[in-house]
C-alpha positions in Angstrom: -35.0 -26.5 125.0 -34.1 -30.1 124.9 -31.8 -31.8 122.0 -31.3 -34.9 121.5 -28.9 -36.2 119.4 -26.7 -39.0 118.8 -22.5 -39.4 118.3 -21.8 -39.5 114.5 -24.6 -39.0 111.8 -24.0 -41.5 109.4 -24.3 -44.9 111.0 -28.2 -44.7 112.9 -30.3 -46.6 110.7 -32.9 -46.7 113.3 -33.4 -43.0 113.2 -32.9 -43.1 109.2 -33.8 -46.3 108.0 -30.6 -45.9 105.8 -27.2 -48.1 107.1 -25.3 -44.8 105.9 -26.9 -41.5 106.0 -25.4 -38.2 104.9 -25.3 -35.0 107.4 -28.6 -33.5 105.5 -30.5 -36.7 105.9 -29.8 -36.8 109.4 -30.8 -33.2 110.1 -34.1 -33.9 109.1 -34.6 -36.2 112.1 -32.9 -34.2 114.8 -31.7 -30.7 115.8 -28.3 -31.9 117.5 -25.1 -34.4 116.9 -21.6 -34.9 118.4 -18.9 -34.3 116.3 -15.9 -36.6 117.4 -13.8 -36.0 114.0 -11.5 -33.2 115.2 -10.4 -35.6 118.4 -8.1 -37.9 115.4 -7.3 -35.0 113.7 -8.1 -30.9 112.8 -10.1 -30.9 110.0 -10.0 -28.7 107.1 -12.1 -25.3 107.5 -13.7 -25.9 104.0 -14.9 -29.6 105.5 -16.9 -27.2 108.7 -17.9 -24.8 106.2 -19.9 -28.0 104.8 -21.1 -29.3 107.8 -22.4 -25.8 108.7 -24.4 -25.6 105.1 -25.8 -28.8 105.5 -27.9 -28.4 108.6 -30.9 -26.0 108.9 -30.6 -22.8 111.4 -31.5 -24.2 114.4 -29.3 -27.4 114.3 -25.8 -27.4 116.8 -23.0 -29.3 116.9 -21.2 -30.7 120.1 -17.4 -30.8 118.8 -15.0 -32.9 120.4 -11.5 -30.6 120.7 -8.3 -32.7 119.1 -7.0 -35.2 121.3 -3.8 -32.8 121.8 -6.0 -30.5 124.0 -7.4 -33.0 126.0 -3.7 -34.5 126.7 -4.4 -37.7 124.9 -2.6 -37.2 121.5 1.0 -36.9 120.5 0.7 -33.1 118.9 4.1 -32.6 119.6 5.1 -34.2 116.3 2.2 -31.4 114.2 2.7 -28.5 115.8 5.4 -26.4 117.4 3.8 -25.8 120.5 0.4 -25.4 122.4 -0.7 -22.5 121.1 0.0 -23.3 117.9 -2.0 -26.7 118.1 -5.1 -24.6 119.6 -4.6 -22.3 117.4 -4.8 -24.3 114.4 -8.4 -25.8 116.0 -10.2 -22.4 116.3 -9.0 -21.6 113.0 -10.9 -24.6 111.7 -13.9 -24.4 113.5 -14.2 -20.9 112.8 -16.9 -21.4 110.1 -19.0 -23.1 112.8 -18.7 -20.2 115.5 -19.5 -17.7 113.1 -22.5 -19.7 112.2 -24.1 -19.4 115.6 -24.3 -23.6 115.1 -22.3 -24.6 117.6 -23.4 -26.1 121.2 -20.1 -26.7 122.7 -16.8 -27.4 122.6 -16.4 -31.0 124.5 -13.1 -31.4 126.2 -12.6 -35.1 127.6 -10.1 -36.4 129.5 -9.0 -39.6 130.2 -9.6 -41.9 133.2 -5.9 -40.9 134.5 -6.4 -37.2 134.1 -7.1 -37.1 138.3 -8.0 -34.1 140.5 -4.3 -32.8 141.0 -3.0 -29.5 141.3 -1.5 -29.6 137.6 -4.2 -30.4 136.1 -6.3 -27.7 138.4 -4.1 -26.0 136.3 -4.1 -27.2 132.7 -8.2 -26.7 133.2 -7.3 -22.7 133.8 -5.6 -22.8 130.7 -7.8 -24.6 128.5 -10.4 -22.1 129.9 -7.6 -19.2 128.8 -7.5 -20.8 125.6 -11.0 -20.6 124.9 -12.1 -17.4 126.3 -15.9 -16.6 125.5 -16.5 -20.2 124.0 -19.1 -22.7 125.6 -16.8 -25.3 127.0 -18.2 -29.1 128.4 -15.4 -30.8 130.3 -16.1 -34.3 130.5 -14.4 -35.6 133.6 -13.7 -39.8 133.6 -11.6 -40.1 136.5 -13.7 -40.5 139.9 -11.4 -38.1 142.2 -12.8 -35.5 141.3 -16.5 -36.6 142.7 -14.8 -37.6 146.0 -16.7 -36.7 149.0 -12.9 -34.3 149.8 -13.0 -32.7 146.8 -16.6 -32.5 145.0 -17.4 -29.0 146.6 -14.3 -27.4 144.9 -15.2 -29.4 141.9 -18.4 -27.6 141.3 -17.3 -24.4 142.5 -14.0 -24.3 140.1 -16.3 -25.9 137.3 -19.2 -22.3 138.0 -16.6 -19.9 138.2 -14.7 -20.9 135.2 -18.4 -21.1 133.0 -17.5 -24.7 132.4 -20.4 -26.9 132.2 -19.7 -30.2 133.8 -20.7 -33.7 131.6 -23.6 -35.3 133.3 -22.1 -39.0 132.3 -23.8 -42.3 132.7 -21.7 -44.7 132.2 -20.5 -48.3 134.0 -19.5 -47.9 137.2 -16.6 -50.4 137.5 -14.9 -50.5 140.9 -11.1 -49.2 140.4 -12.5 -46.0 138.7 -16.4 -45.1 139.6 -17.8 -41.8 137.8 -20.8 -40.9 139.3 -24.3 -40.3 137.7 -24.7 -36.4 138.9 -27.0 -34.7 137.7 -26.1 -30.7 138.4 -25.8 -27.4 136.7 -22.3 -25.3 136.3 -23.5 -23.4 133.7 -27.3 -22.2 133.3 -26.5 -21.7 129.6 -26.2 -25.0 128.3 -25.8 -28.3 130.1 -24.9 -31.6 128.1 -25.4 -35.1 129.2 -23.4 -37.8 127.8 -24.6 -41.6 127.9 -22.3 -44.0 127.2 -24.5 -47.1 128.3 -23.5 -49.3 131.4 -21.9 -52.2 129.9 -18.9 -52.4 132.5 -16.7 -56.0 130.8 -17.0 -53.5 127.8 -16.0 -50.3 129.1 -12.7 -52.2 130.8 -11.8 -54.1 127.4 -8.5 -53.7 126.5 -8.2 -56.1 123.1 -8.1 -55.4 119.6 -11.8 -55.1 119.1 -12.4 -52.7 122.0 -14.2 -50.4 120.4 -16.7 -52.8 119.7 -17.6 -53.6 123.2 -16.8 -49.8 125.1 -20.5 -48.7 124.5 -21.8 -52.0 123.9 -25.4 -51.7 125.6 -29.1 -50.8 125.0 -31.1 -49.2 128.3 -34.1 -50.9 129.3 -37.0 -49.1 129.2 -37.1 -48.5 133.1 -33.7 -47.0 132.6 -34.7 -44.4 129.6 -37.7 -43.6 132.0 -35.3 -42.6 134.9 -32.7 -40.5 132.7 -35.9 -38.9 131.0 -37.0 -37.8 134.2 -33.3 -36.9 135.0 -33.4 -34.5 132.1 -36.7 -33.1 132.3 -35.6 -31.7 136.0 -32.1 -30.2 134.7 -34.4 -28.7 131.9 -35.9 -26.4 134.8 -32.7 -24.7 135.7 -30.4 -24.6 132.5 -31.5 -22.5 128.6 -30.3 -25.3 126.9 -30.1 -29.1 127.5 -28.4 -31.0 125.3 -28.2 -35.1 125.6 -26.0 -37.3 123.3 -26.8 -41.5 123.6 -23.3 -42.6 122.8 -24.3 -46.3 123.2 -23.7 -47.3 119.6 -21.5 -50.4 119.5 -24.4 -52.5 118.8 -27.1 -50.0 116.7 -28.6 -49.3 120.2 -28.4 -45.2 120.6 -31.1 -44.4 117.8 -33.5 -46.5 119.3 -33.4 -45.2 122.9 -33.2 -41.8 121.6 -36.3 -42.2 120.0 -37.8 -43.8 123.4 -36.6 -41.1 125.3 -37.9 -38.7 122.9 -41.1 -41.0 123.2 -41.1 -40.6 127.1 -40.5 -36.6 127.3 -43.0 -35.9 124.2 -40.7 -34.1 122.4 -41.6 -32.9 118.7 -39.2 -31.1 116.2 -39.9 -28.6 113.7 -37.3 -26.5 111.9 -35.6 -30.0 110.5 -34.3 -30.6 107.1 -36.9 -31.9 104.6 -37.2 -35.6 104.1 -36.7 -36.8 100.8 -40.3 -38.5 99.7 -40.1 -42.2 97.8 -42.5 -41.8 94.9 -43.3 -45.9 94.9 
């Protein structure tokens, strides 16, 4: 099966024709969503309980871990120690395991977190940490598709049941991440496009994060990651894609050319609530 979803559900007015939609309304549109809350900070278990009731059976969540895990948030001053911190993360997103709701658990790293031994290393134990849950490692530092090292890469990413992000995303010149489209995981794969807006993706003022994912694709562009998709669908049980593009409104739109261009249908959605007038 292919999902297609979008980062947040509450700003797509595209998909919803509302400027702010409510979990519910958005499940009526589409079976998927990314879940970036728990990167700022672990949510209450009662708040995943909700998400969880909200959505119809067949609807899962990607969930972005908390910003500790991924080595990009100061947990020190929460929690006592690592386990602890992880700990604390499960026990929130408990509701949404035992719901059979969730896609994956998306781990991404920074564009510093390089292909070193350590962090070899830290990958192990964020694999220990989450023994038996569907992990997707989002990799965003270009070492680790170097010609040297992109064999081990793969191989580490199979035998640990990691499924490697499929990114698009700008390829600017100190730090290129690859478009590479492969399987590490039959089970699930999950593509993550971020758009290709490059001035954006470097900006480093107060307003970056209007600019990161600043771009819409062009429709020869949807057609060639359509196509992309379509061929992972043939060797993965579950293909999951997430247009991240939204600085700008654009991800609902391409989604639903995408969606368009791979004749996708839905059913199992939430009901749509019917205007009278």
């Amino acid at each position: 099966m292919i999902r297609l979803g979008l980062t947040s559900f509450n700003e797509h007015d595209t998909l919803t024709g509302k400027k702010r939609s409510t979990l519910y309304e958005y499940a009526g549109y589409l079976p998927f969503v990314e879940m970036d809350t728990a990167y700022y900070g672990i949510p209450r278990q009662e708040s995943v309980t909700e998400w969880t009731k909200s959505v119809p059976d067949n609807f899962r969540f990607v969930m972005k871990v908390y910003s500790g895990i991924s080595c990009q948030g100061e947990w020190q001053q929460y929690y006592q120690n690592e386990q602890e911190m992880v700990t604390a993360f499960l026990t929130s997103m408990q509701p949404m395991i035992e719901s059979g709701k969730l896609y994956a658990f998306l781990v991404q790293f920074s564009g510093t977190f390089s292909c070193t031994k350590e962090n070899v290393q830290y990958l192990e134990k964020i694999r220990h940490w989450f023994a038996d849950y569907p992990l997707a490692i989002e990799l965003r530092n270009g070492s680790w598709y170097a010609e040297k090292y992109l064999k081990q890469t793969l191989s580490f990413m199979k035998k640990n049941e990691f499924s490697l992000v499929i990114v698009d995303e700008p390829q600017i010149p100190t730090n290129p991440v690859p478009f590479f489209p492969f399987v590490t995981n039959e089970q699930f794969v999950l593509f993550r496009l971020h758009g290709r807006n490059a001035a954006g993706w470097m900006a480093n003022d107060k307003d970056w994060r209007k600019k990161r994912t600043l771009y819409r694709y062009n429709v020869d562009e949807i057609a060639d990651l359509s196509e992309a998709v379509e061929k992972i669908a043939g060797s993965a049980k579950e293909v999951g894609v997430i247009f991240n593009n939204n600085s700008g409104g654009d991800a609902a739109g391409n989604l639903l050319e995408m969606k368009a261009a791979l004749g996708i249908e839905y059913d199992q959605l939430n009901p749509k609530q019917i205007d009278l007038f």
